[in-house]
N, C-alpha and C positions, 0 to 999 in steps of 0.2 A: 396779446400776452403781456403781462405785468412784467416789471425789470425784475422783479424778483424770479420771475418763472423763465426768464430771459436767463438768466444770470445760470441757475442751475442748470438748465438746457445747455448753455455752453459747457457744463464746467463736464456735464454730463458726458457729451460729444468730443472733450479733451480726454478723458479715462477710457470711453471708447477705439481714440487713435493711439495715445498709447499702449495699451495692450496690446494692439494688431501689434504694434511696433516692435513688440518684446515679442512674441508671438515670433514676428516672422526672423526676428534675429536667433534666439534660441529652434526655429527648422531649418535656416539657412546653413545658422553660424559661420558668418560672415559679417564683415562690418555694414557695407552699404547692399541689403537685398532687393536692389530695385531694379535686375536686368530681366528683362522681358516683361509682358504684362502690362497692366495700368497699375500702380504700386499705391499709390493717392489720389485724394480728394481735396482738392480747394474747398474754402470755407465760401459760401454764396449766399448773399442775402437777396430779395426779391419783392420788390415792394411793386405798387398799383395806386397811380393817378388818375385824375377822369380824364386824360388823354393818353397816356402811356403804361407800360409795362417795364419798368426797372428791374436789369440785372447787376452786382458787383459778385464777381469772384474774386477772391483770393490768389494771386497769381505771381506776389515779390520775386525777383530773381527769376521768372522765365522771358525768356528770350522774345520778345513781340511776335518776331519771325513764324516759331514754331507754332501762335495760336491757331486754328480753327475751329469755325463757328459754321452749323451746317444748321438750318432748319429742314426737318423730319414727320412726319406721322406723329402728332402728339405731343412733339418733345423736340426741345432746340442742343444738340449734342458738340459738346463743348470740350477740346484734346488739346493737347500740349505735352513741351515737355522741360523740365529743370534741369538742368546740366551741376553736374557737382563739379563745385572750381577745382582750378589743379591745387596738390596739396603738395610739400615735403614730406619726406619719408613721416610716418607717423609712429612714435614711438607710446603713445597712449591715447585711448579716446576720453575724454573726465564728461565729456555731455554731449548725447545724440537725440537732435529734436527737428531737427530740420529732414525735410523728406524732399529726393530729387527723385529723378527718371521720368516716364510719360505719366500721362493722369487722361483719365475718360470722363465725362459728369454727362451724364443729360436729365436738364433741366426741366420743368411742365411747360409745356408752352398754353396760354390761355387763350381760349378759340375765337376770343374777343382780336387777337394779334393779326394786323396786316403782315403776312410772313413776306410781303416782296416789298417793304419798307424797314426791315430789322439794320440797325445798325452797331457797331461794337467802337471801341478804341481805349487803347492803353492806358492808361493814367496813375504813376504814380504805382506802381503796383497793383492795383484794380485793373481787369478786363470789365469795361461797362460794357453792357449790353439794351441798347434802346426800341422797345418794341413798342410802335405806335399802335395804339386800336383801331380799328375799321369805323370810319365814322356810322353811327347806328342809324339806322334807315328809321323813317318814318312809318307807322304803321299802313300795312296795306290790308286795304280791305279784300277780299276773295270773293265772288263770285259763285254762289251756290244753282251750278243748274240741275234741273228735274228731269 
């Protein structure tokens, strides 16, 4: 995808979480509607070396502690959760963009992926995620008997 198609894609994916946004405050009508539920999505990008499978999610401000990373049937399922700091009494909101509570993602896992070599760690805000690939076997021949 070109930066250009790049570019829109996000901007597209930003209009899309805002309306949830507005969405879920107008059925709440409450300020923070994030109890219960997976409430959000981390933003994840997923890239592919000739030796590995790279994951970053988006994950500033959650706590190391609460990640887990479980590989699955198909899919590497990826939970946490943000904690909204403590605030003082709040006599107005002027701008709500930031989204806390738990979050669910699962991700494609590619069948190339050694799942009992997956590794993850924090960085910076990024959960990385390192899936090495199964080294590829050399062709075998079969044996056709009559």
């Amino acid at each position: 995808m070109d930066v250009l198609g790049k570019k829109l894609f996000h901007e597209l994916e930003m209009m899309r979480r805002e309306s949830g946004r507005v969405f879920r405050h107008l059925a709440f009508g409450r300020l923070h509607p994030f109890e219960g539920g997976s409430s959000w999505r981390p933003a994840a990008d997923i890239y592919e070396t000739a030796t590995e499978v790279l994951a970053y999610l988006d994950v500033a401000g959650v706590d190391p502690a609460s990640l887990s990373v479980v590989a699955e049937e198909g899919g590497l399922r990826v939970s946490g959760r943000r904690e909204l700091p403590p605030q003082p009494e709040l006599v107005c909101v002027h701008q709500l963009e930031l989204e806390f509570g738990p979050f669910e993602r699962v991700l494609p896992l590619p069948p190339a992926v050694d799942v009992a070599n997956i590794s993850s760690r924090y960085q910076q805000g990024l959960l990385v995620i390192v899936m090495p690939k199964r080294r590829q076997q050399d062709k075998i021949r079969i044996q056709v008997l009559s």
